[in-house]
C-alpha positions as CSV (number, residue, x, y, z in Angstrom):
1,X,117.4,119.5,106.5
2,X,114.1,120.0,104.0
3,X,111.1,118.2,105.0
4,X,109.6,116.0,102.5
5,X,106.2,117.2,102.1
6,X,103.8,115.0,101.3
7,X,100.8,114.8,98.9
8,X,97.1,113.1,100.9
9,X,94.6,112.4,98.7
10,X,91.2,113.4,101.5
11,X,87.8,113.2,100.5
12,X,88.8,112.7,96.9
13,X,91.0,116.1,97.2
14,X,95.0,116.4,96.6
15,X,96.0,117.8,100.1
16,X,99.8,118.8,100.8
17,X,100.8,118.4,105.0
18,X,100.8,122.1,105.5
19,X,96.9,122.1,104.7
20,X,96.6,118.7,107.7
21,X,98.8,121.2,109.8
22,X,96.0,124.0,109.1
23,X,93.3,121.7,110.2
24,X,95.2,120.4,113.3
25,X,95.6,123.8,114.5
26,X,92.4,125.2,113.6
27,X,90.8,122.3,115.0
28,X,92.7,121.3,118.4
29,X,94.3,124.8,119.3
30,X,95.3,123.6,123.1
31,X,96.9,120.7,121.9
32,X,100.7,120.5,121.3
33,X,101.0,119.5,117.6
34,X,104.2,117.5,116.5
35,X,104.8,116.0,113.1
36,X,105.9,112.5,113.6
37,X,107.2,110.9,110.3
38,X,105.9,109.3,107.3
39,X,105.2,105.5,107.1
40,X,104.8,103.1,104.1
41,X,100.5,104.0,104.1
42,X,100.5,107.5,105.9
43,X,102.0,110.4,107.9
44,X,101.6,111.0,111.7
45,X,101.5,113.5,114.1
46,X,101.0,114.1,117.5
47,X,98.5,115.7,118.9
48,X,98.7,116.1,122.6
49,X,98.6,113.0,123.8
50,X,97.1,111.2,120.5
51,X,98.5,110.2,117.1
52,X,96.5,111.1,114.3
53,X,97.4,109.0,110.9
54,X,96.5,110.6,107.6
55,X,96.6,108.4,104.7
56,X,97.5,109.4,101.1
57,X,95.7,105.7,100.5
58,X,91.7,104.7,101.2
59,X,90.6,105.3,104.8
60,X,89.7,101.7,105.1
61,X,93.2,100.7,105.7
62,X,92.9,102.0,108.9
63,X,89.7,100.4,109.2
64,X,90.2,97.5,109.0
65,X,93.8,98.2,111.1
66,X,91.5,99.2,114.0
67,X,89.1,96.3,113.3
68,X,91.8,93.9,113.7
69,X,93.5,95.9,116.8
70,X,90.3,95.6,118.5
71,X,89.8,92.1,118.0
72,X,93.7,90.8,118.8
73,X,93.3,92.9,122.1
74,X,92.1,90.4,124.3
75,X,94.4,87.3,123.1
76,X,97.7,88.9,124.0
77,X,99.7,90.3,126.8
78,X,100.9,93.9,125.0
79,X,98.9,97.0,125.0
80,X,97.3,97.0,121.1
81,X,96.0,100.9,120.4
82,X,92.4,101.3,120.5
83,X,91.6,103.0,117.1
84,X,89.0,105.4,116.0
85,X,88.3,106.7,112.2
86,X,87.0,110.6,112.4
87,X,85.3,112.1,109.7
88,X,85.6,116.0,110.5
89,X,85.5,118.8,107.9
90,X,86.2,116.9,104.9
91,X,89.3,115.0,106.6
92,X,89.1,111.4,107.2
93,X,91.9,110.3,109.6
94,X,92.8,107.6,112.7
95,X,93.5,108.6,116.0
96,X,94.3,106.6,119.1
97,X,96.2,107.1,122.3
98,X,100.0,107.0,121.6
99,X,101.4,103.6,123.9
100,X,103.7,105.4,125.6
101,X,108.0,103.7,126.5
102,X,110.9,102.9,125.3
103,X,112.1,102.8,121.4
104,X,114.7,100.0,120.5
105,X,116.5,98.7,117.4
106,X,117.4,95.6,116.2
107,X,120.4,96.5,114.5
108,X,121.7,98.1,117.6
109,X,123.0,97.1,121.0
110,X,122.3,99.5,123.7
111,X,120.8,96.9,125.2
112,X,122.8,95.0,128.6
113,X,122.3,90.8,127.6
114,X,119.6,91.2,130.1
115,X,117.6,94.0,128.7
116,X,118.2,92.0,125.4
117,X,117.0,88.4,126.9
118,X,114.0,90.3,128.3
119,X,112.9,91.7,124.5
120,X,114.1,88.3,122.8
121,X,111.5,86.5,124.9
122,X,108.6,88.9,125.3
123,X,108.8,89.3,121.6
124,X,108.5,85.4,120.9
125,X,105.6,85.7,123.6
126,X,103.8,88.4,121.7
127,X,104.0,86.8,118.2
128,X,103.1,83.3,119.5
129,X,100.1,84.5,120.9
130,X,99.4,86.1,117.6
131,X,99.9,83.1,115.7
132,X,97.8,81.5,117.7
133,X,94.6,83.4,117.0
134,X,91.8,81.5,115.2
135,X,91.9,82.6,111.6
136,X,88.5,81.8,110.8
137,X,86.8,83.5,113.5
138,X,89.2,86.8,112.6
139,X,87.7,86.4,108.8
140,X,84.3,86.4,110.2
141,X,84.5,89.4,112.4
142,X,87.3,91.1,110.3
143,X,86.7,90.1,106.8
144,X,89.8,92.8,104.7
145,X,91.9,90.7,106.6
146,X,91.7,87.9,104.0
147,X,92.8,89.9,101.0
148,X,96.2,89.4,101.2
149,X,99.3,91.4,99.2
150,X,100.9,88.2,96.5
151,X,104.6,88.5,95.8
152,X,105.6,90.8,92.7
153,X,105.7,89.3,89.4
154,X,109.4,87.9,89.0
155,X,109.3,89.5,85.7
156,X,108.8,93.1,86.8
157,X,112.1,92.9,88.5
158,X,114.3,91.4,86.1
159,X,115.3,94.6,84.5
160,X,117.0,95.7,87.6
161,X,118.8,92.7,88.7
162,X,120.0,92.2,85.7
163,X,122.9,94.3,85.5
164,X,124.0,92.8,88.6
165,X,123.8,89.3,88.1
166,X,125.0,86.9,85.8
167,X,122.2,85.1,83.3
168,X,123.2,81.5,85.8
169,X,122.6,83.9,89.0
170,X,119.8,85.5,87.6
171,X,118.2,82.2,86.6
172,X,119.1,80.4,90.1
173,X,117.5,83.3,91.9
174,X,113.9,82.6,89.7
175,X,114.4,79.2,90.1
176,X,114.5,80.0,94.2
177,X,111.9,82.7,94.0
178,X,109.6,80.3,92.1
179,X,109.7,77.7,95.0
180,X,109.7,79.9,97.6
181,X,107.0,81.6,96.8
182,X,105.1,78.7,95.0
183,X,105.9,76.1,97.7
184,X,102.6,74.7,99.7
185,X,102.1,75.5,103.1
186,X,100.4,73.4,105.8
187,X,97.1,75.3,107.1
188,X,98.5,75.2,110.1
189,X,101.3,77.1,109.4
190,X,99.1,80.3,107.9
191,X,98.1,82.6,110.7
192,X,97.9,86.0,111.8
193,X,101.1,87.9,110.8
194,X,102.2,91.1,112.1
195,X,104.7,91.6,109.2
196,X,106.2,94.7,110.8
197,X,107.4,94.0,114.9
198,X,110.3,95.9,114.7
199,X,111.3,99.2,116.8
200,X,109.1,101.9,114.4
201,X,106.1,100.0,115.6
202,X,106.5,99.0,119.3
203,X,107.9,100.4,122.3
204,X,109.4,98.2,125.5
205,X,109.5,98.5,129.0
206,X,112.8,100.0,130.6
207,X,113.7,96.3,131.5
208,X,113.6,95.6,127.4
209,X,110.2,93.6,128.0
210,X,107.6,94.5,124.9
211,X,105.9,96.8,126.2
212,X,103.2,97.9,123.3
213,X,102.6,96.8,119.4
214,X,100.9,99.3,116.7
215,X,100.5,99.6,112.8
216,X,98.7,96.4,111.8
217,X,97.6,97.8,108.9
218,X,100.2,95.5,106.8
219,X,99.2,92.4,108.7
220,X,97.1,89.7,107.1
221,X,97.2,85.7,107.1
222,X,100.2,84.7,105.7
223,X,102.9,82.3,106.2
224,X,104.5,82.3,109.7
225,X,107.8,82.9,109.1
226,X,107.1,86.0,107.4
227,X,107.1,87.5,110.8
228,X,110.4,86.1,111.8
229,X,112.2,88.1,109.0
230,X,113.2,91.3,110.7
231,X,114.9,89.2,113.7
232,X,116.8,86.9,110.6
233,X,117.9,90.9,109.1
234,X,119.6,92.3,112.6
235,X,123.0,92.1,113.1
236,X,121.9,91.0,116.7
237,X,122.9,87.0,116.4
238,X,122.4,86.6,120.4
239,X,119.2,88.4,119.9
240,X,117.6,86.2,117.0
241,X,118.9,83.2,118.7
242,X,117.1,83.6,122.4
243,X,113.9,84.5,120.1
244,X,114.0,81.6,118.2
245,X,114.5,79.3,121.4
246,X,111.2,80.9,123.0
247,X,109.5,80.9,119.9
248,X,109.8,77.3,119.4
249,X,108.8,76.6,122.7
250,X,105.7,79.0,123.1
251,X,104.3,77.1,120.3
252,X,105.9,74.0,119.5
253,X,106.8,74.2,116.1
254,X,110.2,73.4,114.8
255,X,111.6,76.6,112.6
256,X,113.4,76.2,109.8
257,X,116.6,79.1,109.4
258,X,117.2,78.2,106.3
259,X,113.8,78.5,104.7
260,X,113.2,81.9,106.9
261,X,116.4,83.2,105.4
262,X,114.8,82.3,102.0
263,X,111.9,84.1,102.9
264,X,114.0,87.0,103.8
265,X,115.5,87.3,100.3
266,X,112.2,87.4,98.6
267,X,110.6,89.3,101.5
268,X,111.7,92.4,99.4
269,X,110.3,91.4,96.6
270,X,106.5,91.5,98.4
271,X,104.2,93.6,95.7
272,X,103.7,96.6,98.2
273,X,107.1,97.3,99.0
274,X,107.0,98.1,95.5
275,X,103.4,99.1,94.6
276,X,100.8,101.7,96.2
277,X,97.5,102.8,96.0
278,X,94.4,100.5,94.7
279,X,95.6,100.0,91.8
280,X,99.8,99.2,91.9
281,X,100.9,102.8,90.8
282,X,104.8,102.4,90.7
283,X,106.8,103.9,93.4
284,X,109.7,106.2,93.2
285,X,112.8,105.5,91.4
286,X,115.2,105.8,95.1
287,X,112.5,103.2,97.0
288,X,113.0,100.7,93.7
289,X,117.0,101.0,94.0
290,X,116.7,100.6,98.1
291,X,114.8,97.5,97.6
292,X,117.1,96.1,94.3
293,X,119.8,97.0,96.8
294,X,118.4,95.0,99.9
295,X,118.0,91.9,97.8
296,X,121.6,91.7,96.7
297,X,122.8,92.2,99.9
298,X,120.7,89.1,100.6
299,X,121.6,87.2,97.2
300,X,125.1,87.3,97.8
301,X,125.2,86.8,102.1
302,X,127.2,90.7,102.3
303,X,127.2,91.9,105.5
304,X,125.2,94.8,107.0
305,X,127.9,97.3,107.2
306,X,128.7,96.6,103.0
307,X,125.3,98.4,102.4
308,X,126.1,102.0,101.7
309,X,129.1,100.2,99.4
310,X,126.5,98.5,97.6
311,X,123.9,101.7,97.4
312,X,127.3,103.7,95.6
313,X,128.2,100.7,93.3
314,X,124.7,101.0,92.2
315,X,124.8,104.9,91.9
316,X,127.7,104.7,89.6
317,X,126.5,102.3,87.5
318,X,123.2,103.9,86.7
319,X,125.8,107.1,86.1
320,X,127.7,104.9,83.6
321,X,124.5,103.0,81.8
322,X,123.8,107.0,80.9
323,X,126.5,107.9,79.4
């Protein structure tokens, strides 16, 4: 299978991987160098016992990931990476000590119930104590943290739902989007969000216990429920169940499925799922259908395994619109 090679933009230079490979080597030849994958803001690699995260974005993502790492440390119970930016031969990259365990799923069950109950509750733990951070004191110390990513214009979209919905379904889904996404929120309900605890960014314990948490760089003060999402997405009913029990009693607040499963629908429709760089350069065609595709899924309640059924039906229709 062909490796996607991507493009880095470093030190205002175009830079393919092979040239980050180059400088890896060059750089740490005793070091066992392995190329890790590519994320929504950057690709990683391994580097001995390190990861090394090269952005094709502005550095100061990761600055202000490893300004926010170092001030969530002492507030909860996980291992949070200790992040350093290097500035070496025209490179500008983050490297910290890869948290090393388990990987997990939430769309899979590998897990025994027990293994399962362990993660459920340790996860709840984790993001409670996150929520639970004093916002005002992170703005002072971490002050990015405050420019949050707004929900894409509902106009933007509307070209590509619109062959799949019906002008009343179309119009009922920008009537919901409008209050969702307009709807006020109590102060105390906006706090530190995560918005990515899923198995890419944490490992666990063998017992299933959470183990370690990385990649804040999409985190930010938003609503809480925005971190709840990915447990509303699995398949995993038991899973999200147990987590929403310990959730709601770690910090005594009453959630509302319904309005998280809202939240989910619209979730796709966040501007950077759809957007990079500084200034909202559109993404690539495939990422646009994935995300169109996600949201019908969600608009009309199909089932996980209907998703590759949904990805052809769009295929052939764009084949179709051509002709």
């Amino acid at each position: 299978m062909r490796r996607r090679c991507a493009n880095f933009f470093i030190m205002g230079t175009k830079m393919a991987q092979q040239d980050i490979v180059a400088f890896l080597e060059k750089n740490y030849p005793n070091e066992k160098i392995k190329y890790l994958g590519q994320g929504s803001d950057s690709d990683a690699f391994r580097v001995g016992t390190r990861v090394f995260r090269f952005t094709s974005k502005n550095i100061s993502i990761y600055a202000k990931d490893a300004d926010i790492c170092h001030f969530v440390q002492p507030y909860v119970d996980v291992q949070v990476p200790d992040i350093q930016i290097v500035h070496r031969d025209g490179f500008q990259y983050a490297v910290h000590e890869m948290l090393m365990g388990e990987r997990w799923s939430w769309h899979k069950f590998q897990f025994s119930p027990v293994r399962q109950r362990n993660l459920a509750r340790s996860a709840a733990q984790f993001l409670a104590q996150l929520h639970s951070i004093d916002t005002d004191a992170l703005v002072r110390a971490v002050p990015a943290v405050r420019d949050g990513v707004p929900y894409i214009d509902f106009d933007l979209v509307v070209p590509y739902l619109k062959p799949f919905m019906t002008a009343r379904q179309l119009r009922r889904f920008r009537e919901m989007y409008n209050r969702v996404v307009n709807a006020p929120i109590d102060k105390s309900d906006m706090v530190l969000v995560h918005m990515g605890l899923k198995g890419a960014n944490s490992v666990v314990y063998p017992d299933g216990r959470l183990k370690g948490v990385f990649d804040f760089c999409n985190c930010g003060i938003y609503e809480r429920g925005r971190d709840l999402v990915l447990f509303s997405l699995s398949r995993n009913g038991r899973l999200y169940r147990e987590f929403l029990r310990e959730y709601q009693r770690q910090t005594g607040v009453r959630v509302s499925r319904k309005h998280v499963r809202e939240l989910a629908l619209v979730e796709f429709l966040w501007a950077k799922r759809w957007y990079v760089g500084d200034v909202f350069s559109p993404i690539g065609a495939n990422v646009v259908a994935r995300n169109v595709g996600l949201v019908l899924m969600h608009f009309y309640h199909l089932p996980e395994i209907m998703k590759p059924l949904v990805r052809v039906f769009m295929k052939v229709h764009a084949r179709m619109m051509r002709k």
